[in-house]
C-alpha positions in Angstrom: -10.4 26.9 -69.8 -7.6 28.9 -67.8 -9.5 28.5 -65.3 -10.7 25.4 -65.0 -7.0 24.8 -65.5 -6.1 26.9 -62.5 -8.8 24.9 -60.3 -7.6 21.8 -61.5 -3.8 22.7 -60.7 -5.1 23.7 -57.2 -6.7 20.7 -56.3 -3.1 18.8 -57.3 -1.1 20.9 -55.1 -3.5 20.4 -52.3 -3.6 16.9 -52.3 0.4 16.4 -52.8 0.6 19.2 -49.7 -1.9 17.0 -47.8 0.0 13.5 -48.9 3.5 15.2 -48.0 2.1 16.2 -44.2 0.6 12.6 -43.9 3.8 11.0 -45.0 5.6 13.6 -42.7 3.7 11.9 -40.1 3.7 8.8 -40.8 7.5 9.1 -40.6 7.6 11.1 -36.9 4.9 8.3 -35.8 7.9 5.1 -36.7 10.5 7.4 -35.1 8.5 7.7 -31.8 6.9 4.7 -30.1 5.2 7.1 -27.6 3.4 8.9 -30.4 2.9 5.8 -32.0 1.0 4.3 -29.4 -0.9 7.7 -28.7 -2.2 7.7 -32.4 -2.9 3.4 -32.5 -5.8 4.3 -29.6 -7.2 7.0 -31.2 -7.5 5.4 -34.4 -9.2 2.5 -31.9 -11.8 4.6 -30.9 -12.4 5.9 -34.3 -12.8 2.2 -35.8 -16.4 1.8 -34.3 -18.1 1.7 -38.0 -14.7 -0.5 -39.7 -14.9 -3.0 -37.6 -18.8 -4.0 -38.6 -17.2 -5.4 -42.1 -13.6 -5.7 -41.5 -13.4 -6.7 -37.7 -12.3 -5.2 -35.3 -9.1 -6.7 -34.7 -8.8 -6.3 -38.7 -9.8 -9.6 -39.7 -12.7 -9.5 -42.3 -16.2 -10.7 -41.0 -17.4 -11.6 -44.4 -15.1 -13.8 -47.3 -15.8 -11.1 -49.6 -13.9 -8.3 -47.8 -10.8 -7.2 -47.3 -8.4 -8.1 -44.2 -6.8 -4.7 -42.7 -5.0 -6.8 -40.1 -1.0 -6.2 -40.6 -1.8 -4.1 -43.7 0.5 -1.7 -44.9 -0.6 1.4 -43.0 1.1 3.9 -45.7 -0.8 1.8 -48.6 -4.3 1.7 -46.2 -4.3 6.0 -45.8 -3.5 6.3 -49.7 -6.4 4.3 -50.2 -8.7 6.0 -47.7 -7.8 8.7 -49.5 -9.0 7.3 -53.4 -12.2 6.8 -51.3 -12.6 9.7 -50.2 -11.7 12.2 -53.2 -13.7 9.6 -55.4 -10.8 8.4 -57.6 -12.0 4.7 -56.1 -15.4 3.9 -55.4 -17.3 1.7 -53.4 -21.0 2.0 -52.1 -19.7 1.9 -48.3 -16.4 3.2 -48.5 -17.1 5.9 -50.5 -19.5 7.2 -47.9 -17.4 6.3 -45.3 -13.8 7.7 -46.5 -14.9 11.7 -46.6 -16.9 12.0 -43.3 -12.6 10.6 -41.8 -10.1 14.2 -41.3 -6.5 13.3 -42.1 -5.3 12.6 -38.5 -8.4 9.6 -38.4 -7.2 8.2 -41.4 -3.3 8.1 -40.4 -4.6 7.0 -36.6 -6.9 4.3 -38.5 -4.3 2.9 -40.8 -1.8 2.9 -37.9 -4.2 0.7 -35.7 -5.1 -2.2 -38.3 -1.3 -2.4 -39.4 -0.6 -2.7 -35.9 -3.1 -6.0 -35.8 -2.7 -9.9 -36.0 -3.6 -11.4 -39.7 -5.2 -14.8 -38.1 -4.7 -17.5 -40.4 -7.6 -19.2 -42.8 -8.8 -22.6 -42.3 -9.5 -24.0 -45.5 -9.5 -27.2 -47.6 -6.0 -27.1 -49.9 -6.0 -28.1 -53.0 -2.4 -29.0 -53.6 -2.3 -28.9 -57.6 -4.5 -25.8 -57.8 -2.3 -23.9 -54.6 1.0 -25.2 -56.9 -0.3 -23.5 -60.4 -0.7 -19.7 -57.7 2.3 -20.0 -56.8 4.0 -20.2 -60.2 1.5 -17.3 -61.0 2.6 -15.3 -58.2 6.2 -15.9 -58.4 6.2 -15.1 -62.1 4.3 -12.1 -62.4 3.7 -10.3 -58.9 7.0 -10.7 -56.9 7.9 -7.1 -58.2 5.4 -5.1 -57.1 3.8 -7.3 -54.2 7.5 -8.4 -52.8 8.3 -12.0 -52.5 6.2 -13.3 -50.0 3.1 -10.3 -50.8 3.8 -8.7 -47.9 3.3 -5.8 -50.0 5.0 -2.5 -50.1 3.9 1.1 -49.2 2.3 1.8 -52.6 0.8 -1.8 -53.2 -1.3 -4.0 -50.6 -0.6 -6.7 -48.7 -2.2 -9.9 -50.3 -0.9 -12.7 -47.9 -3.7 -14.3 -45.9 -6.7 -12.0 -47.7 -9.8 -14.3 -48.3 -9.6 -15.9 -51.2 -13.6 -15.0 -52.3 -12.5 -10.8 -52.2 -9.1 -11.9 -54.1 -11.1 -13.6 -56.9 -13.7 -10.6 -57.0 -10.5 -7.8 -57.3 -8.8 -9.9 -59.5 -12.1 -10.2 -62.0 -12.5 -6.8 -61.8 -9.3 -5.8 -62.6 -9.3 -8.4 -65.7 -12.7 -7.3 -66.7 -12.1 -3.7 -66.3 -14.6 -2.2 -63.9 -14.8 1.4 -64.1 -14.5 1.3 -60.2 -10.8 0.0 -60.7 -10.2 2.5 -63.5 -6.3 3.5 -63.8 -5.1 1.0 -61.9 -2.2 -0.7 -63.4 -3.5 -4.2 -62.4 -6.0 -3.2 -65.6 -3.1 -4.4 -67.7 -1.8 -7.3 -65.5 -4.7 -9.2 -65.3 -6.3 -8.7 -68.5 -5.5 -12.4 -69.6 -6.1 -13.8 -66.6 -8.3 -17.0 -66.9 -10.8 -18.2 -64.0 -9.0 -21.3 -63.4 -5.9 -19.0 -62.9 -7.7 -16.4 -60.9 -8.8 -18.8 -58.4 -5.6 -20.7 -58.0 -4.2 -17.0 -57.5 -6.7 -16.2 -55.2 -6.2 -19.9 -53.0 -2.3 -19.7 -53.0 -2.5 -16.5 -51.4 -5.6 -16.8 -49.1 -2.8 -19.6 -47.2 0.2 -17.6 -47.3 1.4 -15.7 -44.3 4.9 -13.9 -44.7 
């Protein structure tokens, strides 16, 4: 058990040591544009496999995935990292996330926050778009900010498709073991349908 313990203390401090010299970067990266723009095109040459689901400009290809377009690049490396230590899991990204070194992933997530969200076209329903918003405004101004332009340890949600916001949302609410720990477990647990999808619409049409 000691050591098991010992292993498992290890592990900790290596990933905080890792998270500190990404964040460390991250912070040398906003303080110089030249290094900024040096570590945008090498995360655009290492993008070659992201862009066949999430486009290559960062706009999603398919409804049910995510946009990475103006994403919060802090917020997209702390999630390449769930992938890729297993914490989240998903049948590409999970592949995907551990074959990336720590530079790709800070290069990566610098590129697609660097991107143009392009808007949705899509029919409005006003009454259902109306009943979002006083979900939103009620519940996830805190954590999402107050137009969900997220912050660095939650995601951007303005202008994701509303089909991948439904699907999250579900899961959350229906407690997938692929979302396990994640305080949204809590959050959405009474969420109805009718109130996921108005959710999921408001926010599809909002750009910050």
């Amino acid at each position: 058990m000691r050591a098991l313990a010992l292993v498992l203390f290890s592990c900790i401090a290596l990933q905080a040591w890792a998270n500190d010299a990404a964040m460390q970067r991250f912070n040398q990266l906003n303080d110089d544009p030249t290094l900024r723009q040096q570590a945008y095109a090498a995360g655009q040459e290492r993008i070659r496999f992201c862009g066949n689901c999430h486009g290559e400009n960062g706009n999603s290809k398919r409804p049910h995935i995510p946009n990475l377009a103006e994403q919060n690049p802090v917020y997209l490396f702390n999630s390449f990292e769930k992938f890729a230590s297993g914490e989240r899991k998903d049948y590409v990204m999970s592949k995907l996330a551990p074959n990336l070194t720590q530079e790709d992933r800070v290069n990566i997530a610098i590129y697609f926050g660097q991107q143009q969200l392009l808007p949705h076209s899509a029919e409005v329903d006003a009454a259902q778009q109306q009943q979002g918003k006083q979900m939103f405004e009620t519940i996830c101004t805190g954590c999402h900010g107050d137009k969900a332009q997220g912050r660095n340890d939650t995601p951007r949600l303005a202008g994701q498709p509303a089909e991948y916001l439904r699907k999250a949302l579900t899961r959350f609410r229906d407690k997938d073991p692929s979302r396990a720990g994640s305080v949204m477990m809590s959050v959405a647990a009474d969420f109805s349908d009718s109130q996921i999808a108005a959710l999921a619409a408001y926010l599809q049409q909002l750009q910050p």
